[in-house]
C-alpha positions in Angstrom: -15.0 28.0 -7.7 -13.5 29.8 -4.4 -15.5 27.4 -2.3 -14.6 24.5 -4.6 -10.7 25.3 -3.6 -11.3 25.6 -0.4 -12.7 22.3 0.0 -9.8 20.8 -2.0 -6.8 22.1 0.0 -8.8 20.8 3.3 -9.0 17.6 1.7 -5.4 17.5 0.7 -4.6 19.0 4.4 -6.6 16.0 6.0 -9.2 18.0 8.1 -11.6 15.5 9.7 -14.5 17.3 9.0 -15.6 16.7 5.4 -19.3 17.9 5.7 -19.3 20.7 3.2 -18.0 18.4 0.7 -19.8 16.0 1.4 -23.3 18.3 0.5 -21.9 19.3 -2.3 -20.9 16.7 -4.0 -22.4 14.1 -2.1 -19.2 12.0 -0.7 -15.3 12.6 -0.6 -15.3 9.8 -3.3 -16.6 11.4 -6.0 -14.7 14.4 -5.7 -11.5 11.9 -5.3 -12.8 11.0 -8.3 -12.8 14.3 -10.3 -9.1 14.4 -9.8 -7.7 11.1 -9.4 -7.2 8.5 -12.0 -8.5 5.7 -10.7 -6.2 2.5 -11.2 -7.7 -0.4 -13.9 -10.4 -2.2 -12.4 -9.7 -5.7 -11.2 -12.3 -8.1 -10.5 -12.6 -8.6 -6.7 -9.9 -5.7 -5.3 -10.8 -2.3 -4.4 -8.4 0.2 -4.1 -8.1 2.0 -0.5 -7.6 5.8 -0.6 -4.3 5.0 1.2 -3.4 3.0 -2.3 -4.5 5.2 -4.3 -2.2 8.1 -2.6 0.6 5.2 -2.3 0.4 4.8 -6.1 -0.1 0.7 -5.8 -0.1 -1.2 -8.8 -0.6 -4.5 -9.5 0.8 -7.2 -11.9 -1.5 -8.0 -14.8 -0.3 -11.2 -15.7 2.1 -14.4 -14.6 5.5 -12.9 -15.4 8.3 -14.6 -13.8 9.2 -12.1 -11.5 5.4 -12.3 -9.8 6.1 -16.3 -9.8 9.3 -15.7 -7.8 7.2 -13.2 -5.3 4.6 -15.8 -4.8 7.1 -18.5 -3.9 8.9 -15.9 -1.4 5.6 -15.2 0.2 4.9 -18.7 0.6 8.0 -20.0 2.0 9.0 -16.5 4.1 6.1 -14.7 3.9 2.9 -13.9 6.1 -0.4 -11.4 5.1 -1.9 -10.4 8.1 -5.4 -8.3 8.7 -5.2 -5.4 11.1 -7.2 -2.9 12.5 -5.7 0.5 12.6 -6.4 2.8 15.8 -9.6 4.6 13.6 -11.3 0.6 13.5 -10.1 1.0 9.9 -9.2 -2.6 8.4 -5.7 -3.1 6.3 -3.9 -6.3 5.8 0.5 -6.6 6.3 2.7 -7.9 4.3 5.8 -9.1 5.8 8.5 -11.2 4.6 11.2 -12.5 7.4 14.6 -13.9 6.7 17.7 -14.7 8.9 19.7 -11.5 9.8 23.2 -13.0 9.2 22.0 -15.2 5.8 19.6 -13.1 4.5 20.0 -9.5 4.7 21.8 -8.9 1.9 19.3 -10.7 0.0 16.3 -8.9 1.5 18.7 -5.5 0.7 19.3 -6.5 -2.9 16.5 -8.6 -4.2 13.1 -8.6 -2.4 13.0 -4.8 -1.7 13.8 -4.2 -6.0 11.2 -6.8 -6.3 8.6 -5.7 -4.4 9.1 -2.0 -6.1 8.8 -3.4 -9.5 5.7 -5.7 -9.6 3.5 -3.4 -7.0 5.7 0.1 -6.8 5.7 0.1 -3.0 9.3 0.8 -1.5 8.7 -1.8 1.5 10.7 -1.0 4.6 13.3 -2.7 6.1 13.1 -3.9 9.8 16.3 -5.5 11.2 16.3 -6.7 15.1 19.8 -8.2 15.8 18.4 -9.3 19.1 16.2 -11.9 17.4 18.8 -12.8 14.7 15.7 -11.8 12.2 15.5 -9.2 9.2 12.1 -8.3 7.1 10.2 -6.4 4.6 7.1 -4.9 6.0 4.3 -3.1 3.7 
């Protein structure tokens, strides 16, 4: 059990090296998966480890708060696919607006939004140089 604790706060601290863990219980997933509830499976998405510690959620069914998302992503909105400095892939969500129309809105609508259908608190990026505001997550 000593060893067993060990291993867990090096996980939690983020040390590279996950080779004892790895032997003994043959990959960081499964022991993720001791102690972590995994979200409800949905056909076609697999959570990330940076979800999973992010606490995503997604929407279940058509509600009409998802149907007003959709229609901000696809008039505003952009998904992008990245590559992080590791060579890791993740994709970015942004949503742009103009800063003198639309900030408020952004503020006081899309932010709230975004927290209620997928519980991420999306940041804010304002550049007054390029009249633009956004959500980025």
């Amino acid at each position: 059990m000593e060893i067993f604790i060990v291993f867990w706060f090096a996980w939690i601290a983020g040390y590279s090296s996950d080779a004892a863990p790895r032997q003994i219980f043959g990959s960081m997933r499964n022991l993720r998966n001791l102690f972590i509830k995994l979200p409800k499976k949905i056909d076609g998405v697999e959570f990330s480890w940076k979800d999973l510690q992010r606490g995503i959620t997604l929407p279940e069914k058509m509600s009409p708060e998802l149907a007003e998302e959709t229609g901000i992503h696809l008039g505003d909105g952009s998904l992008s696919k990245c590559l992080d400095k590791g060579g890791y892939l993740y994709y970015k969500y942004s949503v742009t607006g103009d800063m003198k129309d639309e900030s408020i809105y952004h503020d006081q609508f899309i932010v709230p939004l975004i927290k209620k259908l997928y519980n991420i608190l999306p940041s804010i990026l304002k550049r007054p140089n390029k009249n633009r505001c956004g959500n980025q997550n």
